[in-house]
C-alpha positions in Angstrom: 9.5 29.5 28.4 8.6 32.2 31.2 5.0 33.4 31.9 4.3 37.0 32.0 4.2 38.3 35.7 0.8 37.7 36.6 -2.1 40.5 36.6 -5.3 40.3 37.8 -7.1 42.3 34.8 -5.4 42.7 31.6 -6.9 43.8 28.2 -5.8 42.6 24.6 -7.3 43.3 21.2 -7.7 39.5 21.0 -7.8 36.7 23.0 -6.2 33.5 21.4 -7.9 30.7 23.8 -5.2 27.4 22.6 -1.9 27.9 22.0 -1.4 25.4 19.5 -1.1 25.5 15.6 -3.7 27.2 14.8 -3.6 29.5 17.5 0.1 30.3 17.8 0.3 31.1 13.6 -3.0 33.1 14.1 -1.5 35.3 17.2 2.0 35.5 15.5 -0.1 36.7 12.2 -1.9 39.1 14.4 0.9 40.4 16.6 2.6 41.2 12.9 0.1 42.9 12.2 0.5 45.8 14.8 -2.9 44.1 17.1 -2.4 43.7 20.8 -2.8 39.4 21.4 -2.9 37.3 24.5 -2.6 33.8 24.0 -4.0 31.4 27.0 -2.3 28.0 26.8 -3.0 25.1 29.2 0.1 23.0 28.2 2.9 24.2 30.3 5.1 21.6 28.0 3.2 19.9 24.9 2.9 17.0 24.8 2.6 14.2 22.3 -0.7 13.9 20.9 0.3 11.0 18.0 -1.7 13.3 15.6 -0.8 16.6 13.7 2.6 15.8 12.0 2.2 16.0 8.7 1.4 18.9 6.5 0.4 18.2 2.8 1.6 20.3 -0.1 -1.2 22.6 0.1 -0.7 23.3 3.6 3.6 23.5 2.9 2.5 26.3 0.1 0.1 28.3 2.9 3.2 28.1 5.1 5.5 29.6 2.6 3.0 32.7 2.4 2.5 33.1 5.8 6.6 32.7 6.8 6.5 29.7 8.8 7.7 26.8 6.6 11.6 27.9 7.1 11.1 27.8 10.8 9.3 24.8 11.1 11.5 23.3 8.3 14.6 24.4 10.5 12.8 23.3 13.6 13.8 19.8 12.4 11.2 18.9 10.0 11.6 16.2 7.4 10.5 17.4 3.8 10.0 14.1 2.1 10.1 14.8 -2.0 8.9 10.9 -2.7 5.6 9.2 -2.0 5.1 6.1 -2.5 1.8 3.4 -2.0 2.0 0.1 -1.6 -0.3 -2.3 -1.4 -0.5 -6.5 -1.0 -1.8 -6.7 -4.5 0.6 -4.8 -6.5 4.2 -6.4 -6.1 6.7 -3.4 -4.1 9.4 -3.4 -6.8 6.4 -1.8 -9.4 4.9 0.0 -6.4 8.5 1.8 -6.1 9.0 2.2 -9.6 5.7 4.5 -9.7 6.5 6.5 -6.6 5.1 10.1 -6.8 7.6 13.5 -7.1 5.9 15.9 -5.0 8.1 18.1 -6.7 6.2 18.6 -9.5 2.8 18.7 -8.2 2.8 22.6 -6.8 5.2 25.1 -8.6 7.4 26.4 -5.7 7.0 23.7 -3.1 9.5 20.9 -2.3 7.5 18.3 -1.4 5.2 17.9 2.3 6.3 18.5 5.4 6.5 16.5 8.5 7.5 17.3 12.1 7.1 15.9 15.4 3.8 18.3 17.2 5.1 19.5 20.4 8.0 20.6 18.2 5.9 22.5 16.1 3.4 23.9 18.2 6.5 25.2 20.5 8.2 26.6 17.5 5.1 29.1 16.7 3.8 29.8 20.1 7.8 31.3 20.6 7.6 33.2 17.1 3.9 34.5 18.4 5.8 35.9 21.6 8.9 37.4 19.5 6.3 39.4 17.6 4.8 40.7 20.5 2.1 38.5 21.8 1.5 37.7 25.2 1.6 34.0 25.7 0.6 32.5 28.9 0.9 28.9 29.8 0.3 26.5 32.4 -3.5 28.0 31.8 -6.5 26.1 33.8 -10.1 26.8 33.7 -10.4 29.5 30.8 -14.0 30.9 31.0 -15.5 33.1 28.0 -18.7 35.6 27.9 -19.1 36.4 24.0 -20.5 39.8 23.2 -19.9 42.8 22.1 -17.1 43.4 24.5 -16.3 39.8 25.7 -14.1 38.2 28.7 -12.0 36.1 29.3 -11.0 34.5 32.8 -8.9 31.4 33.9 -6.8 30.5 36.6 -2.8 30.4 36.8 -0.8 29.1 39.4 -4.2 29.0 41.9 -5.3 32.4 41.2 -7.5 34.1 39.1 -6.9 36.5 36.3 -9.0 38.1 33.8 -8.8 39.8 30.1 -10.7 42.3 28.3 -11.1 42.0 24.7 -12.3 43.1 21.3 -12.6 39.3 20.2 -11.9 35.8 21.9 -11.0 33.4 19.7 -11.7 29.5 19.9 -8.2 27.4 19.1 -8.6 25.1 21.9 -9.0 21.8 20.0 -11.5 19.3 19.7 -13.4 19.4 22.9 -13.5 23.1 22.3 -14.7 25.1 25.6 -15.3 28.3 23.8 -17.1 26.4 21.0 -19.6 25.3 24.0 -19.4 28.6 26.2 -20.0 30.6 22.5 -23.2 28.0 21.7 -21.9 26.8 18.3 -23.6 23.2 17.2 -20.5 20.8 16.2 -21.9 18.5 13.0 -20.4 14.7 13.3 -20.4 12.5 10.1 -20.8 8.9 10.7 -17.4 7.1 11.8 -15.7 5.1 9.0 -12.4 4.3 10.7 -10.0 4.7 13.6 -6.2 5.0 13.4 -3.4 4.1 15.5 -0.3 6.0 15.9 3.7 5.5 17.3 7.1 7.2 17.0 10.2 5.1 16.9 13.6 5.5 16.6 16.3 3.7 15.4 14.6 3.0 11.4 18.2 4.1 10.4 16.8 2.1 6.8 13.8 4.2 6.3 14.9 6.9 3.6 13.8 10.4 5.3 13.1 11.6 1.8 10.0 9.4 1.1 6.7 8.7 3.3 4.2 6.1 2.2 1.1 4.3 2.7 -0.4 1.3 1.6 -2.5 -1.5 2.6 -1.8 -5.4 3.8 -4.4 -8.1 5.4 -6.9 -5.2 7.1 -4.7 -2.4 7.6 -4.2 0.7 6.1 -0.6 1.4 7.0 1.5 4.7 7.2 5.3 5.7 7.8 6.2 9.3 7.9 9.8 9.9 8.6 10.6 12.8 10.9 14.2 13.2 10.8 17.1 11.7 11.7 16.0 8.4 12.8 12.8 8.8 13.9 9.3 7.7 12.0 6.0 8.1 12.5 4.1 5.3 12.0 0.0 4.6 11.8 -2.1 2.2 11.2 -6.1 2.6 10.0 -8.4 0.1 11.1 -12.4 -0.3 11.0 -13.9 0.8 14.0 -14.9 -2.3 15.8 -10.8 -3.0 15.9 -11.0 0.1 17.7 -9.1 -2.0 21.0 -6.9 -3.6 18.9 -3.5 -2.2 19.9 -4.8 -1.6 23.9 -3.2 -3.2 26.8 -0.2 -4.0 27.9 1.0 -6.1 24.6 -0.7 -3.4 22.6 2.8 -1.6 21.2 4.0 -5.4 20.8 0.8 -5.8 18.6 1.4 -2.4 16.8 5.2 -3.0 15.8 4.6 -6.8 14.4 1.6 -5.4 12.1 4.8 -3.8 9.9 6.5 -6.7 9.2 4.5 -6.4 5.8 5.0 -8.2 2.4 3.8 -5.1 0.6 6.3 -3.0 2.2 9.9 -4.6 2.5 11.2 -1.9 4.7 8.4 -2.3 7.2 10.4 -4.9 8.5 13.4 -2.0 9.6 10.2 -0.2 11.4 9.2 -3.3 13.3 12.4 -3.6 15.1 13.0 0.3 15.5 12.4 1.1 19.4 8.8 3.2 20.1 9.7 6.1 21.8 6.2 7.9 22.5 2.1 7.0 23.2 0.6 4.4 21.1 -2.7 5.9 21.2 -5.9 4.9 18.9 -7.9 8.1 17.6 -11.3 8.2 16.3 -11.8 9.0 12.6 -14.9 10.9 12.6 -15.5 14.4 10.8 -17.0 17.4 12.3 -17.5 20.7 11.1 -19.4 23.6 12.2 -22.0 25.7 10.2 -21.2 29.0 11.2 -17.9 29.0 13.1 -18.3 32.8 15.0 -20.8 34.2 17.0 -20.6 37.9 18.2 -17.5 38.3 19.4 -16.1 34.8 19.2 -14.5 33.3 16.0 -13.4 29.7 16.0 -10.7 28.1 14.2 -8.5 24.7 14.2 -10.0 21.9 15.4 -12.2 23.8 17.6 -14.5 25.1 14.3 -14.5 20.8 13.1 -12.0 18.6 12.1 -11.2 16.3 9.3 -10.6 12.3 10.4 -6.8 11.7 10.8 -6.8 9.1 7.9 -5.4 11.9 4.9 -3.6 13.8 7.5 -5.3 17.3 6.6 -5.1 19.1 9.9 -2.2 21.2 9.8 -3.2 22.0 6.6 -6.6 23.2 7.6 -5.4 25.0 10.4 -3.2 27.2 8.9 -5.6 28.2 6.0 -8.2 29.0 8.7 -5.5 31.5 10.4 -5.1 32.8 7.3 -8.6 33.6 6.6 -9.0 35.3 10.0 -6.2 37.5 10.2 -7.1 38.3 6.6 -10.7 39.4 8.3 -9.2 40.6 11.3 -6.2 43.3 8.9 -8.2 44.5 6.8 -10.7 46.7 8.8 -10.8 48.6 11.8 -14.8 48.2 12.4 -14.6 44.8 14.0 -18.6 43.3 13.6 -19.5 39.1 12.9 -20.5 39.2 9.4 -16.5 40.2 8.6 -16.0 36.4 9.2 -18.8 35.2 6.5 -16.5 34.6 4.3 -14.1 32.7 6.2 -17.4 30.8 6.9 -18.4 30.3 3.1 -14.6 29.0 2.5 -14.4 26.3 5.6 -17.6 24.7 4.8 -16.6 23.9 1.3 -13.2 23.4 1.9 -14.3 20.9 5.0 -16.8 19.4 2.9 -14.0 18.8 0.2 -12.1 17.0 2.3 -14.4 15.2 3.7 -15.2 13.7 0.8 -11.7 12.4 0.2 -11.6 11.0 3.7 -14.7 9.3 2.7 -13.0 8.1 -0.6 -9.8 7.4 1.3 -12.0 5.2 4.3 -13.6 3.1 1.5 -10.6 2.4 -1.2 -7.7 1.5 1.3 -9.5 0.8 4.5 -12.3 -1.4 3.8 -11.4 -5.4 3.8 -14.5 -6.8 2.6 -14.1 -9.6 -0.8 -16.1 -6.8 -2.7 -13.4 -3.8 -1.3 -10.6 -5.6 -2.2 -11.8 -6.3 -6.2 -12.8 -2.7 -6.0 -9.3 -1.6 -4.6 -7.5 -3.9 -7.4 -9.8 -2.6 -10.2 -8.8 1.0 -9.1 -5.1 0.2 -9.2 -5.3 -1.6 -12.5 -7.3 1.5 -14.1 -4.4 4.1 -12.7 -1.9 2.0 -14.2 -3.3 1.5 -17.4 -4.3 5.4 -17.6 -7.5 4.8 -19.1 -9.5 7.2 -16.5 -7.4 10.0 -15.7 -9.7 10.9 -12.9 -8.2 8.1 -10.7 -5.5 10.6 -9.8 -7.5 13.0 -8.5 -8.0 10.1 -5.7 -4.1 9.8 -4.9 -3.8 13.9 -5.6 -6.7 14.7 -2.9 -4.5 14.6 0.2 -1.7 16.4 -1.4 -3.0 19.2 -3.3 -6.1 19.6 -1.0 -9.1 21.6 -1.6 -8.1 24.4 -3.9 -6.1 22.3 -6.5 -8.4 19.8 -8.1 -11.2 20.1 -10.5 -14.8 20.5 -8.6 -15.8 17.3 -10.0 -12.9 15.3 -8.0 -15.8 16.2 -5.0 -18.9 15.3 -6.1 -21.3 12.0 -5.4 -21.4 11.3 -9.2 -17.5 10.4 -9.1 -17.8 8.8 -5.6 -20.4 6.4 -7.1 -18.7 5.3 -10.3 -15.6 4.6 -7.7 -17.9 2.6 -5.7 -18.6 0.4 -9.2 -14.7 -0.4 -9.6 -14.6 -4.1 -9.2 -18.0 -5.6 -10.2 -19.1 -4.2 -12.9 -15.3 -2.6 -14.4 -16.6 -2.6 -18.6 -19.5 -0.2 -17.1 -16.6 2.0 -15.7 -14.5 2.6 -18.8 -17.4 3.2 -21.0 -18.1 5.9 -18.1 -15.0 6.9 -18.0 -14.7 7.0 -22.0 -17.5 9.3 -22.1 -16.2 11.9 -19.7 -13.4 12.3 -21.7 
């Protein structure tokens, strides 16, 4: 893809600082909307990033409103319909037999989504620049001063250029710049886990129709087919494992960890061929208070992030260009306080899932004697049906934020999950009584 010809000064409506998937739908949203939008991107080609390839069924039905899930889907996403989760202490034949339609969980939507990043991201940022926004790659050095009438300057191909703007906003990912420059405060929960991550090629078994997780010895392990041939696999660990698939046998290491028991066809994945980074991410949680400042808005990972381990990103990032370009449409008297309620939504919604990472982190990635009776308490009480509310667990990640009954968020159910296992009589009668 082509820059622009280069210009010195420039001026846009809006300044998209990340041209990824946050900031690619949110220009392509805006640009659709009649509003003049640069996009600065410092990827000339993107690059594989092991994260940000799967988008649960919440996200799949914010697509469908906003008009990207047929182009991403065409793209050559996968949409798996089955999930299934294994684990060492339920035998895979039953674990199979109780595999999850995601067809029937949202009215409308197929099933998730999942699609290999640079794919995606290069999908959007070329249906942002169809609708008429300016995208600009290859992008170095991008330097913001908020206010009322803020700029933007970075450097492309050695020399300098500069934008005027009405509003700069912050898509540029983790380490956000503009977040910094702007003077927002980024909130970090404590660290619970890490996960690994790999593509191969060549898992001509793996049925592209179903993803799944489950958990052997002390890993939480994941497979998300991506078409074709081609899966994505992870593995969650605890933190101080954090090195464990480094070094020079460290994809050796990775690939042997699925030749699982729980999960016959992990064997297939073990001998596929890796074709990309094995890289080990941090699973921490951040989120910002107030994610805009006069004339700055922040969205993606750039306002906080959820930890990888749910695989909520996408997700996240797509409501949050919703929300904005909402703001953004609806009035021509452009002040902060039109993104309060973007602000109200993202720290519940982050909060929300937060709390199902946190459930997540301690049912299927904790390895202590006590986690594991907790772990096989909570499997025999979703078999038997007894406590309904132990869906709301396997639901979270898939239904999200929005879909679930408040109380599937709150301490009160966290700590009777925390009691599964040693004291499991207490539970029922607790679970009897919510009925």
């Amino acid at each position: 893809m082509s820059n622009p010809a280069p210009s010195r000064s420039t001026s846009a409506d809006v300044v998209v600082v990340g041209g990824g998937i946050a900031g690619s739908t949110l220009a392509l949203l805006l640009a659709r909307g009649g509003l003049s939008v640069t996009v600065l991107e410092h990827q000339r080609v993107y690059a594989d990033r092991v994260r940000g390839e799967f988008l649960a069924q919440w996200g799949v039905e914010i697509a469908q409103r906003l008009g990207v899930f047929e182009p991403l889907a065409q793209a050559g996403g996968s949409v798996p319909r089955w999930g299934v989760n294994y684990d060492e202490l339920v035998p895979p034949s039953i674990a199979e037999e109780h595999r999850i339609d995601l067809a029937s969980l949202l009215p409308g939507v197929p099933g998730v989504l999942c699609l290999h990043h640079p794919v995606a991201c290069e999908t959007l940022n070329q249906l942002a620049a169809a609708a008429g926004a300016r995208v600009v790659r290859g992008v170095d050095g991008a330097a913001v001063v908020p206010g009322a009438r803020p700029q933007v300057s970075y450097r492309l191909d050695g020399e300098t250029a500069e934008v005027s703007c009405r509003l700069v906003v912050g898509a540029d990912g983790r380490n956000s710049l503009v977040r910094q420059q702007a003077g927002i405060a980024l909130h970090q929960a404590e660290l619970t886990n890490v996960i690994a991550g790999l593509l191969v090629e060549g898992a001509e078994d793996w049925p592209q129709d179903t993803f799944a997780l489950g958990v052997e010895g002390d890993c939480m392990f994941l497979a998300f087919p991506q078409g074709g041939d081609r899966v994505r696999l992870y593995l969650a660990i605890t933190p101080e494992q954090r090195d464990r698939f480094g070094g020079p046998e460290g994809v050796a290491r990775f690939m042997e960890t699925f030749r699982l028991e729980a999960m016959p066809k992990g064997a297939g994945l073990a001998n596929a061929k890796p074709i990309g980074p094995c890289a080990t991410l941090g699973g921490e949680d951040t989120w910002t208070e107030t994610p805009y400042a006069e004339g700055v808005v922040l969205i993606g990972d750039a306002a906080g992030y959820n930890g990888p381990i749910i695989g909520q990103g996408l997700s996240l990032a797509l409501r949050d260009a919703e929300l904005v370009s909402q703001a953004l449409l609806g009035q021509t008297a452009w002040a902060p306080d039109m993104f309060a309620g973007y602000a109200e939504d993202r720290l519940e919604r982050m909060r929300r899932v937060r709390f199902a990472a946190e459930m997540h982190a301690t049912l299927f990635c904790s390895f202590t004697p006590e986690a594991i009776r907790r772990r096989g308490a909570f499997h025999m009480g979703l078999a038997s049906g007894q406590d309904r509310r132990l869906q709301w667990i396997a639901a979270a990640p898939l239904l999200g934020p929005y879909n679930l009954p408040p109380q599937a968020f709150e301490p009160s159910f966290r700590d009777e999950i925390l009691r599964l296992g040693s004291s499991e009589e207490q539970h029922l009668q607790a679970a009897a009584a919510a009925e």
